[in-house]
N, C-alpha and C positions, 0 to 999 in steps of 0.2 A: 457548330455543326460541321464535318467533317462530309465531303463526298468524294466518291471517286469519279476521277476524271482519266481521259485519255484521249493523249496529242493523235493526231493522224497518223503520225509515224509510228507509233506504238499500234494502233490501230494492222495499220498495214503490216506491223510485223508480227500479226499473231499467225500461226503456222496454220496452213490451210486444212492437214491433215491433224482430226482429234486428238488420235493417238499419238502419242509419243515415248522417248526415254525417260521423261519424270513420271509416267504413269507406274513405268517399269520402276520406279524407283518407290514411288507409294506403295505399291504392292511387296516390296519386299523389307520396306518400315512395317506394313501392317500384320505380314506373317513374321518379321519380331516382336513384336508388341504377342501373337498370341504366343510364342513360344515362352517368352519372358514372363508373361503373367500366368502361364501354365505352369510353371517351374515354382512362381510368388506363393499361387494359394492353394496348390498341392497340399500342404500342409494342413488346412484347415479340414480337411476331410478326413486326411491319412490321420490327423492325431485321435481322432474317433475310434480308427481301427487299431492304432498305436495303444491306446490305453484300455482295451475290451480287457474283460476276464477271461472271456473264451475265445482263442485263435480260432479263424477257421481252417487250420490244419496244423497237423502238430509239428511241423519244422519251421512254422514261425511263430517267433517270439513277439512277446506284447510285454506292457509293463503299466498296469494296472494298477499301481502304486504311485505312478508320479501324478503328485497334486498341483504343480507347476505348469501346466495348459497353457495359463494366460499368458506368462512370461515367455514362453516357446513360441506362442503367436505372435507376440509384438516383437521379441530379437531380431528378426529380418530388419525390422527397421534401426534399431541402433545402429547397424551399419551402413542402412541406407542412408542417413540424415548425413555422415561425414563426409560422403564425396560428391554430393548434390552440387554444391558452388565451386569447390576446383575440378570437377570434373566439364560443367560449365567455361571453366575459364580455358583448360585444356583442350575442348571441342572446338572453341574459338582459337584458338592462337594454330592449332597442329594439327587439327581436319576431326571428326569427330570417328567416322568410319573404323579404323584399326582398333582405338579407344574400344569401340561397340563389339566389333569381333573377338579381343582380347578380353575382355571382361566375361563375354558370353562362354567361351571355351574353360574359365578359370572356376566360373559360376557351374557349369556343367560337370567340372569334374568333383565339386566341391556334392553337387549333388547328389552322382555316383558313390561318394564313398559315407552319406548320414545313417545307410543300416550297420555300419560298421563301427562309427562313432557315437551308437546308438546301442550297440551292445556292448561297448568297450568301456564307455562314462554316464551311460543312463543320459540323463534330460540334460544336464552339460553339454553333453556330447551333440546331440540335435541344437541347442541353443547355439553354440560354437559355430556350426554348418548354416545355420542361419544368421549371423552376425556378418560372417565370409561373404555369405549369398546377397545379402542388403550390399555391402563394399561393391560388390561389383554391379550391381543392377544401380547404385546410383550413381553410373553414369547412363544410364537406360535414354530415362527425359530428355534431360540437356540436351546429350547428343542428337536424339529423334527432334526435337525442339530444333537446333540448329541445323542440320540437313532440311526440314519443311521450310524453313526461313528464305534457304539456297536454290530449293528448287519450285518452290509455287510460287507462282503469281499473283499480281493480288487480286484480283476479282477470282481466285482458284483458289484462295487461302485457307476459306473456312473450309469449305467443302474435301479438301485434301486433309485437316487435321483432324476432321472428325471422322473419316475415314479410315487415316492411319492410325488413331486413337481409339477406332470401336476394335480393334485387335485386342484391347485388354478385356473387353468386357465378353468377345467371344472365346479367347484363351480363358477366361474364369470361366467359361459353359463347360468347355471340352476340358479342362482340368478336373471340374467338380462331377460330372457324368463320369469321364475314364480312371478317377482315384477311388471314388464308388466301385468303380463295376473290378476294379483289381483289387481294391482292397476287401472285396467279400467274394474273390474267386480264393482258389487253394492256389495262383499265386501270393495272394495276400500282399499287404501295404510296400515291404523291400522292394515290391518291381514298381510299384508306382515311381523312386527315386529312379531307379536303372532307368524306366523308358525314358523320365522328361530329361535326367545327364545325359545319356546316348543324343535324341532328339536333339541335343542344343548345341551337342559340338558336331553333326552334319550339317543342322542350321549355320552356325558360324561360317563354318567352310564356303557354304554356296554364298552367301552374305559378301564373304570376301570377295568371291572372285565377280558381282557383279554388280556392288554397290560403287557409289563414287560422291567424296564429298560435296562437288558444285558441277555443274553444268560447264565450268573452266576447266574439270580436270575428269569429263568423260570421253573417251577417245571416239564414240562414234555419234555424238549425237548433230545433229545439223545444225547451221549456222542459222537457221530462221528459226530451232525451235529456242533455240539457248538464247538469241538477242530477244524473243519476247516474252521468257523468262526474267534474264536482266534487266529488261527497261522496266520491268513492272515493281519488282519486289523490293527494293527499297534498300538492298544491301550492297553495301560498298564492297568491289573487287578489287583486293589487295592485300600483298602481302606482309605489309608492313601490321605490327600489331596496331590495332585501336586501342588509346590506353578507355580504361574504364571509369565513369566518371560519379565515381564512388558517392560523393555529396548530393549528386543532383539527383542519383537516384534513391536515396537516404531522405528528399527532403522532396518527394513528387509523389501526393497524394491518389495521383492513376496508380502507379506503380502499388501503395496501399492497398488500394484496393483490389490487386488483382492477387493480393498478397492474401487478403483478407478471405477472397473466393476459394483461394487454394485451399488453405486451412479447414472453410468448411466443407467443401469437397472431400478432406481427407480423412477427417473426423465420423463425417457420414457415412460414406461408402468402404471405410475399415473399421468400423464399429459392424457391419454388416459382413464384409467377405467375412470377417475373421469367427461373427458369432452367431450369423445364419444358421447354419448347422448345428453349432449348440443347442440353440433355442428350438431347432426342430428334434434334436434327440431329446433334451428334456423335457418340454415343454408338451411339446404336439408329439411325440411319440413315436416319431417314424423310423424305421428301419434302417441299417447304411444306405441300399441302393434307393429307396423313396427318400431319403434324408436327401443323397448326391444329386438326385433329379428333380425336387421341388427347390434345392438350394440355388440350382441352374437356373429354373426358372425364369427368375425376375431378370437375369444378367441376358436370357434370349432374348427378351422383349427389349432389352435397353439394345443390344444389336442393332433390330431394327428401327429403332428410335433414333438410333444415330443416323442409320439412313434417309429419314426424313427431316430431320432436322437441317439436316447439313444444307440439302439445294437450297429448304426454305429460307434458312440465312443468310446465302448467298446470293438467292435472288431479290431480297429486299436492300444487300448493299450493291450489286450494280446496277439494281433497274433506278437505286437512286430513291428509294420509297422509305428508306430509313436514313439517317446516318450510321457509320458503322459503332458509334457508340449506344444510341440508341437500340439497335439492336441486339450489341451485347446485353444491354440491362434486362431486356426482352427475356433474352435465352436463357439470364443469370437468374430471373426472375422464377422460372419456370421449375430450372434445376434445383433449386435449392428450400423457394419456400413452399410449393408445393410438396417436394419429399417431406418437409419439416410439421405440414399439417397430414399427411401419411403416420409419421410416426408418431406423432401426440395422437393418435385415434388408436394405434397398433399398443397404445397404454393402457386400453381398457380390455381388449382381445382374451378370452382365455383359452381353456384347450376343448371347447363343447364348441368353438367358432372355428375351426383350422379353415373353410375356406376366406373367411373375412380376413385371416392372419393371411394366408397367404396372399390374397388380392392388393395386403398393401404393404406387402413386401414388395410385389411386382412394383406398382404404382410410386413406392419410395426409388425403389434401384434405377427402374426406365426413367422416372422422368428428371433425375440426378443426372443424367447422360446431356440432356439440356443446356448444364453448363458449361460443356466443353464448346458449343460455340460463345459462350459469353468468356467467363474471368479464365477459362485456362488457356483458349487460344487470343487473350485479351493483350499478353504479352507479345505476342508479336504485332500488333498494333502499335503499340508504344516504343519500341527501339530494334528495329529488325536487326541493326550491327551487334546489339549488346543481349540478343536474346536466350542465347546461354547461360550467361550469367546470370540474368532475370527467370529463367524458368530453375536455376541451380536455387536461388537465393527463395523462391515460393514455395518451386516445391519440398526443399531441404524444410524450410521453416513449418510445410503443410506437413511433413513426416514427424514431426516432434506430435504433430494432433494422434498423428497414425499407431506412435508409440505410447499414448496414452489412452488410446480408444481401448483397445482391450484388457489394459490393465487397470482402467477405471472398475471394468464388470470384475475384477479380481477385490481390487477393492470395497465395489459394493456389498458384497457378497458372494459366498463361495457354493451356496447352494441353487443350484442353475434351475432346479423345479420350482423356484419361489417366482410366482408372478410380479409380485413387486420390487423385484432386483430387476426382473426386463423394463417396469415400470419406468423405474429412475434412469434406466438404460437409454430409454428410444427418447425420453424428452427431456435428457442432457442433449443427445443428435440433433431432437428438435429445436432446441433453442440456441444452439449452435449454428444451426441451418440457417434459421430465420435472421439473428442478428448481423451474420457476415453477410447472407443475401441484401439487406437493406443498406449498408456499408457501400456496398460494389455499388447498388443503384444511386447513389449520393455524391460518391467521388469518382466513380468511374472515367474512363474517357475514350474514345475509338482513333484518337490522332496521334501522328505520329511526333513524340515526343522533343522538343528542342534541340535534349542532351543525347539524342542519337546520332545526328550529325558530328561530324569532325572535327569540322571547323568549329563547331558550337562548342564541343569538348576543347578543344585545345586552346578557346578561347576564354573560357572559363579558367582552365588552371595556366594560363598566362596572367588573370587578373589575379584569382588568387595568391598567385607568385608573387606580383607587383607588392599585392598589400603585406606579406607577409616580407619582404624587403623595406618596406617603407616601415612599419612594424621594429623592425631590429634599427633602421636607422635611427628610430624615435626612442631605443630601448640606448644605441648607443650613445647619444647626445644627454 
């Protein structure tokens, strides 16, 4: 059992005033997270409008011909998965900040130009722009992962990451609403790319000029809010690199399992952004803008689900009424095997039921949000030094589920009005959901892990050294 405690002196140095520079700093993680996932699932909208036989005006072009959907929704991730763990490892060693700004300006411009590389090479052309778009968004995580590490506290931990984390599911609202509502004006789908490119390199800019990677290297925040920052959160200030202690986290069954949470996290909730709106234009039959407005939906409600969830985890790890692993299994439990029995009921739904389909869409999406205080902000429980590379190394691994979510539904089948292609859909999610939820609850753990420390590290590959000298001298005799 793991508790939080705190010395008198931590006590006393917690800043008398609420507000501070790290709030400034969650708030401007959490309007990147919506800009970033507004740019992510644009796509799953626009490609509706993209492949229509009738534009809604005749200066834009559609291409009604490409049979290639499923592969144009999941290429974002090809290039996500590659930069997940060295950009982890880069956030660590060389600040994550500029990483985040430069990525975001590269991503923006790439987005700017997909109606161009859309007319120029058809569905290559968009795949191309979404390969680029994944590269740079995966440093997204990592880096937001390592700046919450630097500037919350721990009894502030959860509450700040699901906070900064509901950015993605309110950037899906206002993505899937405002790609709707331009993709069926006589602008039509090309300005969807302009506004969220424009949007992301003013974002970057401001970003720049008022983010900071630690609490050591912001020029004005006060010395009482930053010492009780510091004393709480468990990360070593230094500039020296920590090396990374590759085996022990290769062979640390918490670390699995938060490995495990990812996976289903990512398998579920991009089996959904990506084919929500399919299933509502096939299936249930709704129009772009009711399509973009019940697809939002379920992502509102998971909003404010994050808003409750967040205190209530928080207040059950400092008032001391849980451990903080037990109640991640709590959270994990919630997010993942209740979405799981959502979707095995959403297998029997047909198109005479649209509000039961829709009610457990909501019910799958909101309470999927759950597990962001269990297995994904679980990682920073376990090695607040090495948290980059742990959220690199999960969620890089949880985007391999992401790239096969939607081209499983390509695989099943290519006719989207067939109710039993959604069938095998939602309870492949569901039995995915359930096995990795029961996984996390088994191996889990809320402490902070041996091989986070320095000294632990360095202690370790000084024996391993020893043996592997002793080893050769027993190889040369």
């Amino acid at each position: 059992m793991c508790e939080i405690t705190m010395s008198p002196e931590e006590e006393e140095s917690q800043p008398k005033c609420k507000l501070g520079v790290r709030h400034i700093q969650f708030v401007l993680l959490f309007l990147t997270l919506i800009m970033n996932y507004g740019q992510r699932t644009s796509i799953s909208v626009a490609i509706i409008a993209m492949t229509e036989k009738t534009p809604p005006g005749p200066d834009i072009h559609t291409y009604p011909q490409w049979k290639d959907t499923d592969t144009i929704l999941s290429s974002f991730f090809w290039g996500y998965i590659v930069t997940q763990v060295g950009a982890g490892q880069l956030g660590e060693r060389f600040g994550p900040k500029w990483f985040l700004v430069g990525t975001m300006v590269l991503g923006s411009i790439v987005m700017c130009l997909t109606t161009v590389m859309a007319q120029a090479w058809g569905s290559a052309g968009v795949i191309t722009c979404q390969i680029i778009q994944g590269l740079n968004q995966g440093f997204l995580c990592p880096c937001v992962h390592i700046l919450i590490s630097q500037w919350a506290p721990l009894n502030e931990r959860t509450r700040f990451s699901i906070i900064v984390y509901s950015g993605q599911s309110l950037g899906i609202v206002i993505s899937m609403l405002s790609t709707g509502a331009i993709s069926g004006s006589k602008l039509g789908w090309p300005y969807v790319f302009y506004f969220y490119g424009a949007g992301g390199i003013v974002w970057a800019i401001i970003f720049g000029m008022f983010a900071a990677n630690s609490p050591a290297d912001h020029k004005s925040i006060s010395a009482e809010e930053r010492r009780y920052i510091e004393s709480t959160n468990s990360v070593i200030q230094t500039k020296t690199k920590i090396p990374t202690p590759w085996l022990s986290i290769a062979t640390s069954l918490p670390f699995w399992a938060a490995l495990a949470a990812s996976c289903a996290e990512n398998w579920g909730s991009y089996t959904l952004i990506t084919e929500i709106p399919s299933f509502m234009d096939s299936v249930m039959n709704y129009d772009i803008n009711s399509n973009s407005q019940l697809s939002a939906l379920p992502y509102m409600v998971t909003f404010f689900v994050n808003f409750v969830s967040s205190p209530i985890s928080d207040k059950l790890i400092s008032s001391k009424t849980l451990s903080i692993g037990t109640t991640r299994k709590i959270f994990n439990s919630l997010g993942t095997l209740v979405p799981g029995c959502a979707l095995f009921a959403l297998g029997f739904i047909d198109s005479t039921q649209k509000g039961v389909a829709v009610g457990l869409l909501v019910v799958s999406v909101a309470m999927s949000a759950c597990a962001d205080a269990g297995g994904f902000v679980n990682t920073i429980d376990l090695a607040p030094n090495h948290v980059g590379t742990l959220l690199g190394i999960t969620n890089g691994t949880g985007q391999i589920f992401s790239i096969l979510a939607p081209l499983t539904v390509g695989f099943l089948g290519s006719d989207k009005t067939d109710l039993m292609l959604w069938r095998k859909v939602f309870w492949i999610a569901a039995g995915i959901y359930v096995f990795c939820g029961l996984f996390f609850n088994i191996f889990a753990s809320g402490e902070v892990q041996k091989w986070n420390d320095v000294k632990s590290t360095d202690k370790c590959e000084s024996e391993s050294e020893e043996k592997s000298n002793e080893n050769l001298k027993f190889l040369g005799e």
